[in-house]
C-alpha positions as CSV (number, residue, x, y, z in Angstrom):
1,X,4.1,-24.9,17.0
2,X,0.3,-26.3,16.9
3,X,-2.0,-24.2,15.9
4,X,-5.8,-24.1,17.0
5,X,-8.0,-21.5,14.8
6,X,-11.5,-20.6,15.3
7,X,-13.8,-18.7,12.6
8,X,-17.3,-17.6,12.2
9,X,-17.0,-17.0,8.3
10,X,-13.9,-17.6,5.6
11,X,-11.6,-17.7,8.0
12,X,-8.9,-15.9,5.3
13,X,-6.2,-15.2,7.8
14,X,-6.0,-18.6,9.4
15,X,-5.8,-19.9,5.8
16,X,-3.1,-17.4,5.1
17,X,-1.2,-18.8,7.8
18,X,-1.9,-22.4,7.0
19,X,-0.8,-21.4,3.9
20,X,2.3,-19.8,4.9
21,X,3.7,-21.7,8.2
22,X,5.3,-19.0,9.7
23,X,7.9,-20.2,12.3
24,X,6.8,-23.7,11.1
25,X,3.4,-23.4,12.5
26,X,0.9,-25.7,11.7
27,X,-3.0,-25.8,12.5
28,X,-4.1,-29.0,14.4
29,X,-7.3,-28.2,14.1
30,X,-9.7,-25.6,13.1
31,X,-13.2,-24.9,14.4
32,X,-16.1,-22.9,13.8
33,X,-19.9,-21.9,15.5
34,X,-21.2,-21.9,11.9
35,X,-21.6,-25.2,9.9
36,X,-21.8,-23.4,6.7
37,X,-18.8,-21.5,7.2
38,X,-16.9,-21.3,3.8
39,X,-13.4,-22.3,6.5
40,X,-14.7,-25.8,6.7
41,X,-13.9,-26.2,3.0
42,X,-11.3,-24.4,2.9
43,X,-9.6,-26.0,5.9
44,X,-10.3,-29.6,4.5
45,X,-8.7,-28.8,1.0
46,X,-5.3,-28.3,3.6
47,X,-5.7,-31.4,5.0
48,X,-6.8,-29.7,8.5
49,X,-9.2,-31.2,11.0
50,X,-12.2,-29.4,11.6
51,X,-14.9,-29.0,14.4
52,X,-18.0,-27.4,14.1
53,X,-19.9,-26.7,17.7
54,X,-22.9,-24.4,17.2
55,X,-24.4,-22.6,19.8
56,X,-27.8,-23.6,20.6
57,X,-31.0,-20.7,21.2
58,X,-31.1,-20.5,24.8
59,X,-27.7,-22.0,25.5
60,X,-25.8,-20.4,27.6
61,X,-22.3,-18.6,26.5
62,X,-20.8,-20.9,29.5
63,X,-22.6,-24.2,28.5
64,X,-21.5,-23.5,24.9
65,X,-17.7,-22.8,25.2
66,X,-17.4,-25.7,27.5
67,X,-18.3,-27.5,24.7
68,X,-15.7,-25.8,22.6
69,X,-13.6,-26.8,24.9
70,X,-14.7,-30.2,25.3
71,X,-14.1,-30.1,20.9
72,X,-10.5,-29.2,21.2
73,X,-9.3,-31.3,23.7
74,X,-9.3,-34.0,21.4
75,X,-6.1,-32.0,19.7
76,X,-2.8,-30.7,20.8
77,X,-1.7,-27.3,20.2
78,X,0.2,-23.8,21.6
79,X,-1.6,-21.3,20.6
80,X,-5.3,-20.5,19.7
81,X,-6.1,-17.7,16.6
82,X,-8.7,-16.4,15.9
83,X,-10.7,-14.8,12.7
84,X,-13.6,-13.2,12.7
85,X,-14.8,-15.8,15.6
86,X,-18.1,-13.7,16.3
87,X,-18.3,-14.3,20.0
88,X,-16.9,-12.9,22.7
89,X,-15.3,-15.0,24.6
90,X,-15.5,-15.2,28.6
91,X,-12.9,-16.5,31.4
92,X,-14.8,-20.1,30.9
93,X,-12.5,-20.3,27.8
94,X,-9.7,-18.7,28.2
95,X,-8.5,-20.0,31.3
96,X,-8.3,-23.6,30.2
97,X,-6.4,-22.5,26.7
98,X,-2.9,-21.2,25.9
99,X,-2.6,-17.8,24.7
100,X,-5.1,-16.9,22.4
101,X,-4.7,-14.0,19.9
102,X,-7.2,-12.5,17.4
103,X,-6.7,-9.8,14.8
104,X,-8.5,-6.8,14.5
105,X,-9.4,-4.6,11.3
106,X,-8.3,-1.0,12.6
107,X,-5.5,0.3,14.7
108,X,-6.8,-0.3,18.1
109,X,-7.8,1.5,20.3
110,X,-9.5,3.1,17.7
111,X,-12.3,2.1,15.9
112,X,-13.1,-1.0,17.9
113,X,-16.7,-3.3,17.2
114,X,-18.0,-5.0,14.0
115,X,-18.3,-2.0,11.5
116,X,-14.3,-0.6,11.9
117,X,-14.4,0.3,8.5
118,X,-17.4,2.2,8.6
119,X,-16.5,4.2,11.4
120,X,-12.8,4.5,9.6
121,X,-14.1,6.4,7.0
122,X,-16.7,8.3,8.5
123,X,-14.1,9.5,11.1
124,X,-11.8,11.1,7.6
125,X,-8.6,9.8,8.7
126,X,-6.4,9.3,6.2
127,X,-4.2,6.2,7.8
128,X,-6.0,2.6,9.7
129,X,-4.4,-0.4,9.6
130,X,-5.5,-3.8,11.8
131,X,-3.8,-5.0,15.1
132,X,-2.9,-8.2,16.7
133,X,-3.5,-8.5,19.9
134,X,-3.6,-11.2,23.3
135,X,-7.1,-12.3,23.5
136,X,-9.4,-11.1,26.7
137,X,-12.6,-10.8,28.2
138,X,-12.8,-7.5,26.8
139,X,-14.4,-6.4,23.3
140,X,-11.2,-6.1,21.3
141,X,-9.0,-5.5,24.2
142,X,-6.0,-7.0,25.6
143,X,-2.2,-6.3,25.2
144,X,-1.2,-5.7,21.6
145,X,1.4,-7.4,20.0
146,X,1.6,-5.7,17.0
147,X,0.1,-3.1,14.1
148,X,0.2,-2.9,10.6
149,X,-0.3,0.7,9.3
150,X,-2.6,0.8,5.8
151,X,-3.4,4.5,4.2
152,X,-7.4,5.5,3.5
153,X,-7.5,7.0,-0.3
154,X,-9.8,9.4,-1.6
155,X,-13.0,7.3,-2.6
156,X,-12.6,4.5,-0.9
157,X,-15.9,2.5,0.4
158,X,-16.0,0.0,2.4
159,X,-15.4,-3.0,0.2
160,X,-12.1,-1.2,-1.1
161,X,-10.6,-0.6,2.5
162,X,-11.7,-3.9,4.0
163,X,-9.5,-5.9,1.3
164,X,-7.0,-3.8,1.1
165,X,-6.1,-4.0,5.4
166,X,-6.3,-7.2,4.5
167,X,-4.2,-8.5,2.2
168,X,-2.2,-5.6,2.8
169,X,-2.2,-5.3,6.7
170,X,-3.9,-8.2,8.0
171,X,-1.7,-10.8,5.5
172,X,1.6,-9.4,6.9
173,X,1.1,-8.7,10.5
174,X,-0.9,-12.1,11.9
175,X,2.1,-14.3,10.1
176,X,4.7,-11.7,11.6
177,X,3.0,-12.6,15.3
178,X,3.0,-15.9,14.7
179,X,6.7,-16.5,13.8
180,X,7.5,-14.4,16.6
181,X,5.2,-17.0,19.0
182,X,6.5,-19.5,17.3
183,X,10.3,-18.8,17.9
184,X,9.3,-18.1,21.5
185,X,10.1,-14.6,21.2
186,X,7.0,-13.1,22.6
187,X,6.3,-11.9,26.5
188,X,3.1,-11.3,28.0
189,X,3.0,-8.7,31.2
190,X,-0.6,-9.0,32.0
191,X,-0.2,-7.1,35.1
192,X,0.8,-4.1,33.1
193,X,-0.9,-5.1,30.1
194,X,2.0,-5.0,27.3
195,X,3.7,-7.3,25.2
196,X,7.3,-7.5,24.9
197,X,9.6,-9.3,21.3
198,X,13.0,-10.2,21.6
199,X,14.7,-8.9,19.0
200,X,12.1,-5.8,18.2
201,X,14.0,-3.1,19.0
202,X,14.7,-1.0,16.0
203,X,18.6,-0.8,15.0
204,X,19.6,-0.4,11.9
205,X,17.6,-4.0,10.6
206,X,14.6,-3.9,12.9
207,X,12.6,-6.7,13.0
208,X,9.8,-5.2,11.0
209,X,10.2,-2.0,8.6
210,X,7.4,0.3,7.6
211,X,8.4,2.5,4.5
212,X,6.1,5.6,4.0
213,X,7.0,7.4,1.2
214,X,4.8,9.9,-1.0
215,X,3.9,9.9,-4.1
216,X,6.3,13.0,-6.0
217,X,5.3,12.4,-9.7
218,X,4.3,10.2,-12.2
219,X,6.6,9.2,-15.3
220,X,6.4,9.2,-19.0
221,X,6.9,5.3,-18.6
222,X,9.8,3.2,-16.9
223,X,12.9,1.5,-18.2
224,X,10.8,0.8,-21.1
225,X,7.6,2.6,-23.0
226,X,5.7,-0.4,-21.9
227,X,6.8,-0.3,-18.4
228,X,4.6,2.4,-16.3
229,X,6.5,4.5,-13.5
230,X,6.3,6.6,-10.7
231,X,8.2,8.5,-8.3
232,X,7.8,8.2,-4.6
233,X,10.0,10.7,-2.6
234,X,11.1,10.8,1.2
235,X,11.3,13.9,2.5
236,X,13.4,12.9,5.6
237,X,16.7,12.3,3.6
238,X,18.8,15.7,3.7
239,X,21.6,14.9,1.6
240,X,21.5,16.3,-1.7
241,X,19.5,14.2,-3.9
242,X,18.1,14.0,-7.3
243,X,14.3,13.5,-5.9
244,X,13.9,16.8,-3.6
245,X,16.1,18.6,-6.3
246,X,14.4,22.0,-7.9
247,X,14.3,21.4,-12.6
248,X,15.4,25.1,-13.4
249,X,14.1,24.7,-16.4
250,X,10.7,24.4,-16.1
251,X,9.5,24.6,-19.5
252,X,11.4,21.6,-20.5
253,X,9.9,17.9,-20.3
254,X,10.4,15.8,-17.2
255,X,13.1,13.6,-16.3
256,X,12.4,9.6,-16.8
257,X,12.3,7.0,-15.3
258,X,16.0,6.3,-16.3
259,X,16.8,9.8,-16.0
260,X,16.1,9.9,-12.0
261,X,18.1,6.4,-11.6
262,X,21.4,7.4,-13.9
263,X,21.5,11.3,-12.1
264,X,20.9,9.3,-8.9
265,X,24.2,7.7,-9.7
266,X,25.9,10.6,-11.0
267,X,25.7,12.6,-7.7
268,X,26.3,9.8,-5.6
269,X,29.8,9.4,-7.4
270,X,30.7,12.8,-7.1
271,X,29.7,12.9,-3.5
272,X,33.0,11.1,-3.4
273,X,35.6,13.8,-3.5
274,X,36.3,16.7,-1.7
275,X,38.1,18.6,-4.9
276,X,36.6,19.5,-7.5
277,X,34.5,17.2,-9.4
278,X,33.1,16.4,-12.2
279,X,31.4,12.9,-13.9
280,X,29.5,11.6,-16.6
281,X,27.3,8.6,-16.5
282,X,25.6,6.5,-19.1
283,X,23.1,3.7,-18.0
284,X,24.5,4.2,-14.8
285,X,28.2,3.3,-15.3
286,X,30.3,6.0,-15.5
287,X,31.4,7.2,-18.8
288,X,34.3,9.5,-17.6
289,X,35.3,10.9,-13.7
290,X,38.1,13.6,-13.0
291,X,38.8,15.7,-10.5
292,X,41.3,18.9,-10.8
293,X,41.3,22.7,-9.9
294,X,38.0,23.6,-11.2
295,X,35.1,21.4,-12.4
296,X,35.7,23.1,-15.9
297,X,39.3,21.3,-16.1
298,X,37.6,18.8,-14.2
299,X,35.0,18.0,-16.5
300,X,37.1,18.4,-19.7
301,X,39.0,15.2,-18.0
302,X,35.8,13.5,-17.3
303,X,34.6,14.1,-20.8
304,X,37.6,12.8,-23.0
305,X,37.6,9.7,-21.3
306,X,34.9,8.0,-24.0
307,X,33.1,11.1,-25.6
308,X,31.1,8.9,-27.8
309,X,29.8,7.1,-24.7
310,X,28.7,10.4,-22.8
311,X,26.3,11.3,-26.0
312,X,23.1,11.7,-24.3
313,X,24.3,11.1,-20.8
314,X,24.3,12.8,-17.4
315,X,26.5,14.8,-15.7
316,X,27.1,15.6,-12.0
317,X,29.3,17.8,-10.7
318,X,30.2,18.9,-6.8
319,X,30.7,22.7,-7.1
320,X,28.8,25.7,-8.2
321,X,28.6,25.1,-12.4
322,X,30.0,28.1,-14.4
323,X,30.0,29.5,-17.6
324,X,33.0,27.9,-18.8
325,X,31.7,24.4,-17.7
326,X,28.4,24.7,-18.8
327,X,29.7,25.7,-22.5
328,X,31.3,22.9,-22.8
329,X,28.4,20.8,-21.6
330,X,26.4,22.3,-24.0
331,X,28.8,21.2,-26.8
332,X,27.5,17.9,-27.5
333,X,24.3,15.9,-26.2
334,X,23.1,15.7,-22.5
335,X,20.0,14.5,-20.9
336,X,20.8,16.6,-17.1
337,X,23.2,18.4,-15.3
338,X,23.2,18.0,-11.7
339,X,25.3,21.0,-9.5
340,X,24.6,22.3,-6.4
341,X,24.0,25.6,-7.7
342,X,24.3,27.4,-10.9
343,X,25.6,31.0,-11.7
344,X,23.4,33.2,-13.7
345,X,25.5,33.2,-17.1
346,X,26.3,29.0,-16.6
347,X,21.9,29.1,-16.9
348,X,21.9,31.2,-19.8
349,X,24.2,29.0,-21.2
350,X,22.7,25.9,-20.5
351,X,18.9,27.0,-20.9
352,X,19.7,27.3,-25.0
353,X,19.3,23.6,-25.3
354,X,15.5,23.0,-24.8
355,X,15.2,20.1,-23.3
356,X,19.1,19.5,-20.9
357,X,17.4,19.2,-17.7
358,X,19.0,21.3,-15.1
359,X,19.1,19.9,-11.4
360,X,19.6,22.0,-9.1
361,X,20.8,20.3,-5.8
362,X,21.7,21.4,-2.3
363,X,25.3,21.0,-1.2
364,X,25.2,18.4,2.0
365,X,26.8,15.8,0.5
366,X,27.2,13.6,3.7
367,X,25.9,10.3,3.8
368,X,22.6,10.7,5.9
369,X,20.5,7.9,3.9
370,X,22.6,5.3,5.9
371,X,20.7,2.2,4.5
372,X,20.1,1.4,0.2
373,X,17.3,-1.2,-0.8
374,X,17.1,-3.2,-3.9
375,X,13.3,-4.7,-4.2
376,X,12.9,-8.3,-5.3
377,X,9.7,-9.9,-5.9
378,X,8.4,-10.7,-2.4
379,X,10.1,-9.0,-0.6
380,X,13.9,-6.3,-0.9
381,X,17.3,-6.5,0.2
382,X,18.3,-3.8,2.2
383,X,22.3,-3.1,2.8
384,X,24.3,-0.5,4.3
385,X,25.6,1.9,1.8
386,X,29.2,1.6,0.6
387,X,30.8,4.5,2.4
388,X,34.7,2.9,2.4
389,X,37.0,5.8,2.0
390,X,40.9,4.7,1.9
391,X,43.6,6.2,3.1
392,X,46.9,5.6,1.9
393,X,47.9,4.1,5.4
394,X,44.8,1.4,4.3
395,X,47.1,0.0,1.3
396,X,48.9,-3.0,1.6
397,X,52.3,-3.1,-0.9
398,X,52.5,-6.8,-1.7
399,X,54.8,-6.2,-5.0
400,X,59.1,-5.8,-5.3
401,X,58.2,-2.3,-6.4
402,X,56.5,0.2,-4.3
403,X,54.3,2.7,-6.1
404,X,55.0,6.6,-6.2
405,X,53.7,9.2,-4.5
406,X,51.7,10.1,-7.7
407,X,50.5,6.3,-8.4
408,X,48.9,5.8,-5.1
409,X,46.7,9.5,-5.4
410,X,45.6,7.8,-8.6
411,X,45.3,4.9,-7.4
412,X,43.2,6.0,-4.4
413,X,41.1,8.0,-7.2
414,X,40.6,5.2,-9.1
415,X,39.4,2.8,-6.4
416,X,36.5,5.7,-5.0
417,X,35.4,5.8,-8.4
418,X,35.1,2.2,-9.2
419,X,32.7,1.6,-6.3
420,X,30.0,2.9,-8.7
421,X,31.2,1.1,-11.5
422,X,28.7,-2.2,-12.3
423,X,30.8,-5.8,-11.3
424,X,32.8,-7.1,-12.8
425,X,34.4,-3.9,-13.0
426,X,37.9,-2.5,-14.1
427,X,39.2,1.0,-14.1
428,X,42.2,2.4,-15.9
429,X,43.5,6.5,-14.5
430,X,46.1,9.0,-15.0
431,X,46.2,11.2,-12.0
432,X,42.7,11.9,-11.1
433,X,41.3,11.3,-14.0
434,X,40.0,8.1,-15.6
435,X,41.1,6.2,-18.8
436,X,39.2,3.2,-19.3
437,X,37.1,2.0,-18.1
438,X,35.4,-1.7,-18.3
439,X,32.3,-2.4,-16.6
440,X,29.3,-5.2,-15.8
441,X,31.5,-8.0,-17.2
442,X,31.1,-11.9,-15.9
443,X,34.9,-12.4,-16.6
444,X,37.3,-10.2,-14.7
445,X,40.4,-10.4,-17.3
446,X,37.5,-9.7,-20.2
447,X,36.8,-6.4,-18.0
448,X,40.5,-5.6,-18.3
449,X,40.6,-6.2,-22.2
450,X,37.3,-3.9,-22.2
451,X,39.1,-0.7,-20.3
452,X,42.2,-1.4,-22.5
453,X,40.0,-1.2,-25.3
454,X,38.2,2.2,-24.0
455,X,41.6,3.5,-23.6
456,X,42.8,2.7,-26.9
457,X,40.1,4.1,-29.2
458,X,37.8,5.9,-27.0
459,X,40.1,8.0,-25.2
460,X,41.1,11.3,-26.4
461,X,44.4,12.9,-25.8
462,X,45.2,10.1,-23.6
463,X,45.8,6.5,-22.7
464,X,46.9,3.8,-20.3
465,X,50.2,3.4,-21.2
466,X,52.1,4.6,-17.4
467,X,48.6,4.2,-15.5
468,X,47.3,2.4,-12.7
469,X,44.2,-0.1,-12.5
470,X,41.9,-0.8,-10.0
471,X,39.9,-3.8,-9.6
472,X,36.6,-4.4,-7.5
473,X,37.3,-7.9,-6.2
474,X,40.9,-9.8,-6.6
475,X,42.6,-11.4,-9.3
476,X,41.1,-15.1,-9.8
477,X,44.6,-15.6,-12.0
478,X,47.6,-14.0,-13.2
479,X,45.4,-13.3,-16.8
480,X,44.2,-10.5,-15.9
481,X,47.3,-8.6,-14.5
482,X,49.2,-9.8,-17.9
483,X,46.5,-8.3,-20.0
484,X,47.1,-4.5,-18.1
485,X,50.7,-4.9,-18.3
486,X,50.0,-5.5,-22.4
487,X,48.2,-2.1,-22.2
488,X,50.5,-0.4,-20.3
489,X,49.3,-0.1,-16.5
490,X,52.3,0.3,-14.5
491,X,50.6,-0.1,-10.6
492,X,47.3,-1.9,-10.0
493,X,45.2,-1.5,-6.4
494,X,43.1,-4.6,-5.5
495,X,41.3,-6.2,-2.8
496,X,43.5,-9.3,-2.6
497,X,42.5,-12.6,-0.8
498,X,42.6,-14.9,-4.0
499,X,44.0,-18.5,-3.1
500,X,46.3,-17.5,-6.4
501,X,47.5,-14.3,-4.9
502,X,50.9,-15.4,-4.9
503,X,50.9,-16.4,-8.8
504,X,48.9,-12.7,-9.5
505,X,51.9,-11.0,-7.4
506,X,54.9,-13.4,-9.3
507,X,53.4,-11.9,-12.4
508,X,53.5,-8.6,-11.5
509,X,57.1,-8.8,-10.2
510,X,57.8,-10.4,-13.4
511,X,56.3,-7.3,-15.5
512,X,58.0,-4.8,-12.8
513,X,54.4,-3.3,-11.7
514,X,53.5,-2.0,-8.2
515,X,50.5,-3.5,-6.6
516,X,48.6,-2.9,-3.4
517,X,46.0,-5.2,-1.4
518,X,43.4,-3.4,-0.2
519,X,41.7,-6.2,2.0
520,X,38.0,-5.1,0.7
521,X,36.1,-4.9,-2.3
522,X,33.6,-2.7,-4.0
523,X,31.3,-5.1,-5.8
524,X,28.1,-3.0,-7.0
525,X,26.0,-5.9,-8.6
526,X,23.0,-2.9,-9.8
């Protein structure tokens, strides 16, 4: 698509989308009513013809935009933007061009005319933005095609608000509208004066997301003491979470940075299970997960796992805490607890160690927060969350031996639990309980050696020999599935779908292990 753009002044948008070529778009030309409009440089360092027609004292607005026109018919192009073009442009023009579009610095129809910002701030609201919108004869009229919302702060001026709509508003919505020209996705119904965008209709990916979140606290620092933090919160979400959760213990200090991110991943592992639960994590990996009749069994499982590990980790469990649980949290070194409610002797308990943050969550642990986001630098992924729950009737028995009863429970246990393990990740449990576990490796059979080790010399009061294994992704080679056997894992559940599946199942026929495909994985990656 051919671009025509037309300025009075800098002309920082079209350069934007020079800069950018949305949809491939290109500017055949640029012109201006101002021959010493800074967009006449900037245009040329580009590479962009340029056309300066100024209009005369007592020249009429008709006389002078034929001669626009007469200017740009020496140049091919689609569509016509403008940029703070400061005239208004009559039927003379716009009958004898393509579409044109301009952008304005407010959220029409509010605020329209030359001083938006002014009248922004003297109005007190607290959110403007900037608008795209078809060009007409009117002042800032015509159909919109889209808005870009931008928040007022306390003590902004001027100055402060005009650049932030526009690098902030202005930057992203004029390139947005151009793509979507560009891709010939956009409608024009002038009778009813709308614009219609294939493609724009919300959904779970909609073409365009605007996140609003509020500022809930600011942090000692981030990941690192050099690394400054904050916490934005959504107050939407209605699943128990660590953000809307009450601190009971007031008087001690507030969690970090790390602190929010490893209980976030605490009570989303818990979340799992409908029995009693109870897990601790460490740098977001768990250190130990078991389920049983209570979460004080439950968390002695959890616990024994690798007790040097959970020094100074989190822990998350899915029932009311009690006394006897919270003793035996208390026994060695935790950052927070996380329950969905606390009896009054489990707080006395836990309130003798100053600084244990205690969480206090509500108890809807259904998924509502459908959607998880991972920013990158210009720009974030955005995925569904991983909400796979087997069944047993979801396993796929590819081995001479079929597993037990018992094997596949664990089995089951083990593959819930390793879906918030980091990848490459391995997990070793006995029942409901884990073992080992190896996590975050970039060699599958290295994750296996890892859990055996965990199992070996981290584990108390027991091991892997007679467990099962899960694996996030399949067996690249038969490696990996000799090192468990060498450790003693008896059954393994796996996703399967290796070109060397049939060499990974001779292997475990050979070392008289069960194994069942699941057909998916459970890659977490952070």
């Amino acid at each position: 698509m051919k671009l025509a753009g037309m300025a009075s002044n800098r002309g920082r948008n079209l350069m934007n989308i020079a800069d950018r070529a949305p949809g491939g778009a290109s500017f055949a030309v640029v012109l201006t009513n101002d021959a010493d409009a800074p967009v006449l440089e900037a245009a040329a360092e580009r590479g962009i013809p340029t056309e300066v027609v100024e209009r005369d004292g007592d020249e009429s607005r008709q006389s002078h935009e034929e001669r626009v026109l007469d200017a740009l018919s020496e140049y091919d192009f689609d569509l016509v933007t403008l940029d703070g073009y400061m005239r208004v442009l009559s039927e003379t023009f716009l009958d004898e061009t393509p579409t044109a579009l301009n952008i304005h610095p407010s959220l029409l129809p509010n605020f329209t005319g030359a001083n938006a910002h002014e009248q922004v701030l003297d109005a007190g609201v607290k959110v403007t933005g900037c608008t795209v919108h078809v060009l007409d004869e009117s002042v800032d009229g015509g159909p919109i095609v889209t808005q870009e919302p931008i928040p007022v702060f306390e003590g902004d001026d001027e100055d402060s608000l005009k650049e932030r709509v526009l690098y902030e508003g202005e930057f992203t919505a004029y390139p947005r509208v151009i793509e979507w020209f560009a891709e010939g996705r956009v409608s024009i119904d002038w009778d009813e004066g709308t614009v219609s965008v294939e493609g724009d209709d919300g959904g779970d990916f909609p073409a365009r997301r605007v996140v609003s979140d509020d500022l809930a606290a600011s942090l000692r620092y981030g990941e690192n003491p050099h690394q400054d933090a904050a916490l934005y919160t959504d107050t939407t979400v209605s699943e128990a979470s660590v953000v809307h959760a009450d601190q009971l213990n007031e008087g001690a200090k507030a969690l970090s940075y790390n602190n929010y991110n490893d209980a976030d991943g605490a009570l989303n592992l818990i979340k799992e299970f409908e029995e009693p639960a109870a897990a601790v994590i460490k740098h977001t990996n768990p250190a130990g997960c078991a389920t049983a009749d209570s979460v004080a069994d439950a968390y002695a499982k959890a616990l024994s796992t690798d007790p040097m590990s959970a020094f100074g980790g989190i822990v998350a469990l899915n029932r009311e805490c009690d006394a006897a649980t919270a003793e035996q949290i208390i026994d060695s070194f935790k950052e927070v607890v996380v329950a969905p409610g606390y009896t009054d002797a489990a707080l006395d308990v836990l309130f003798e160690k100053e600084n244990l943050r205690v969480l206090d969550v509500n108890d809807n642990f259904e998924v509502t927060d459908t959607l998880t986001e991972k920013p990158l630098v210009g720009g974030r992924l955005v995925q569904e969350r991983d909400t796979q729950h087997l069944s047993a009737d979801d396993l796929e028995v590819v081995t001479e031996r079929d597993p037990t009863d018992e094997q596949i429970e664990s089995m089951l246990f083990a593959w819930h639990t390793l879906k918030h393990v980091k990848s490459n990740g391995i997990l070793f449990a006995d029942g409901t309980e884990t073992v080992g576990i190896g996590m975050g490796q970039v060699s599958r059979v290295d994750a296996v050696r890892l859990a055996a080790m965990k199992a070996d010399e981290h584990a108390e009061g027991k091991d892997a020999d007679g467990a099962v294994m899960a694996s996030d992704a399949f067996f690249p080679f038969p490696d990996g599935i000799e090192e468990a056997a060498d450790a003693g894992i008896e059954a393994v559940i796996q996703p399967g779908g290796s070109k060397n599946d049939e060499s990974v199942i001779e292997a475990a026929d050979e070392r008289d292990m069960a194994m069942v495909f699941t057909g998916q994985r459970s890659f977490r990656h952070d």
